[in-house]
C-alpha positions as CSV (number, residue, x, y, z in Angstrom):
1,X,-96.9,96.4,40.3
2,X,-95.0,98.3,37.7
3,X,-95.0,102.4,37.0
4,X,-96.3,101.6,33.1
5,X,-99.7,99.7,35.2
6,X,-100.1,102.0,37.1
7,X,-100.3,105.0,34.8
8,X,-102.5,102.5,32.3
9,X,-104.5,101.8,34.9
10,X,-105.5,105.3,35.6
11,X,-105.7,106.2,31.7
12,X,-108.4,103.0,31.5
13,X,-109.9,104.6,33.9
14,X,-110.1,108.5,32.8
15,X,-110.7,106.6,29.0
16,X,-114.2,105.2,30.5
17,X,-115.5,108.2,32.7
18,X,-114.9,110.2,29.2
19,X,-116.7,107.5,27.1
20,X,-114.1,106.2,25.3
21,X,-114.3,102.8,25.8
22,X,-117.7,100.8,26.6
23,X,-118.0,97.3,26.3
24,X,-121.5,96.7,25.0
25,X,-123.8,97.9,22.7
26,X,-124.4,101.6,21.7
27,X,-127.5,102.1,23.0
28,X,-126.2,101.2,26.2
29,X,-123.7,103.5,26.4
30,X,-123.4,105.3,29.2
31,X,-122.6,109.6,29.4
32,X,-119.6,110.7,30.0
33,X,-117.8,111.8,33.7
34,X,-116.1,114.8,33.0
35,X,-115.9,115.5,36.9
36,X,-114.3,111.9,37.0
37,X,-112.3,111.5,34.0
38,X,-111.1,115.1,35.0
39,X,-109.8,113.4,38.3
40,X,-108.2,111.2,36.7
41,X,-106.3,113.5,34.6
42,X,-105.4,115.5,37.3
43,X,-103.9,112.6,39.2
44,X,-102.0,111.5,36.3
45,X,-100.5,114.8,35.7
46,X,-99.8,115.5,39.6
47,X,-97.6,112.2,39.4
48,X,-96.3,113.5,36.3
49,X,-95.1,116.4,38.2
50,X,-94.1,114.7,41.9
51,X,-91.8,112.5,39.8
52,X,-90.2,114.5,37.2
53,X,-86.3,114.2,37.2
54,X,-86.6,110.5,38.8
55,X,-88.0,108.3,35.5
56,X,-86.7,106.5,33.0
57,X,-87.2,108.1,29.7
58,X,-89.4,105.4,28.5
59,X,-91.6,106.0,31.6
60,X,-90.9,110.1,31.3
61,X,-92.4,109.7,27.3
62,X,-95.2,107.4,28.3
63,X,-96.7,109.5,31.4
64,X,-96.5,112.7,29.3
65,X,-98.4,111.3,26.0
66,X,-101.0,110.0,28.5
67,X,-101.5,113.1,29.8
68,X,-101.4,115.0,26.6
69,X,-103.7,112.8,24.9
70,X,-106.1,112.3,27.7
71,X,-106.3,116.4,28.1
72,X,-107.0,116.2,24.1
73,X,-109.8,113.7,24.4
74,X,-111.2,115.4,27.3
75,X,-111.5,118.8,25.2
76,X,-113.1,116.7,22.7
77,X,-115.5,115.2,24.7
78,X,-116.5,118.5,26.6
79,X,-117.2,120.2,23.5
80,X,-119.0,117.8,22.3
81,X,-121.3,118.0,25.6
82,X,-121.8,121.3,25.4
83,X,-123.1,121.0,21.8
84,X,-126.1,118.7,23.2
């Protein structure tokens, strides 16, 4: 078990619930978590802050584009709910 799996696995995780990733056809598709992926999120950015000060950089950078990009996508995929 490494810190770079462990946030990866959560981002694979928040990346599903918010549609991102399906592995099948499009019709099949199933609707997005928000309520889910938003967990995930939020558990990736409470570890963000329980460990700031005691990360490498590397894992410091990684943790925070996860985050930012993951609170992007999930913007994106709100609105786009919202629309239909």
């Amino acid at each position: 078990a490494t810190f770079e799996y462990l946030v990866a696995t959560f981002r694979f995780q928040a990346e599903m619930q918010l549609g991102l990733l399906h592995f099948g056809e499009d019709k099949d598709r199933p609707e997005a978590n928000l309520d889910l992926a938003r967990h995930f999120i939020d558990t990736l950015a409470m570890l963000q802050e329980k460990t700031r000060g005691n990360l490498l950089l590397e894992e410091q950078r990684m943790l925070e584009n996860t985050v930012t990009e993951l609170r992007f996508r999930f913007v994106q995929v709100a609105g786009k709910s919202a629309k239909a």
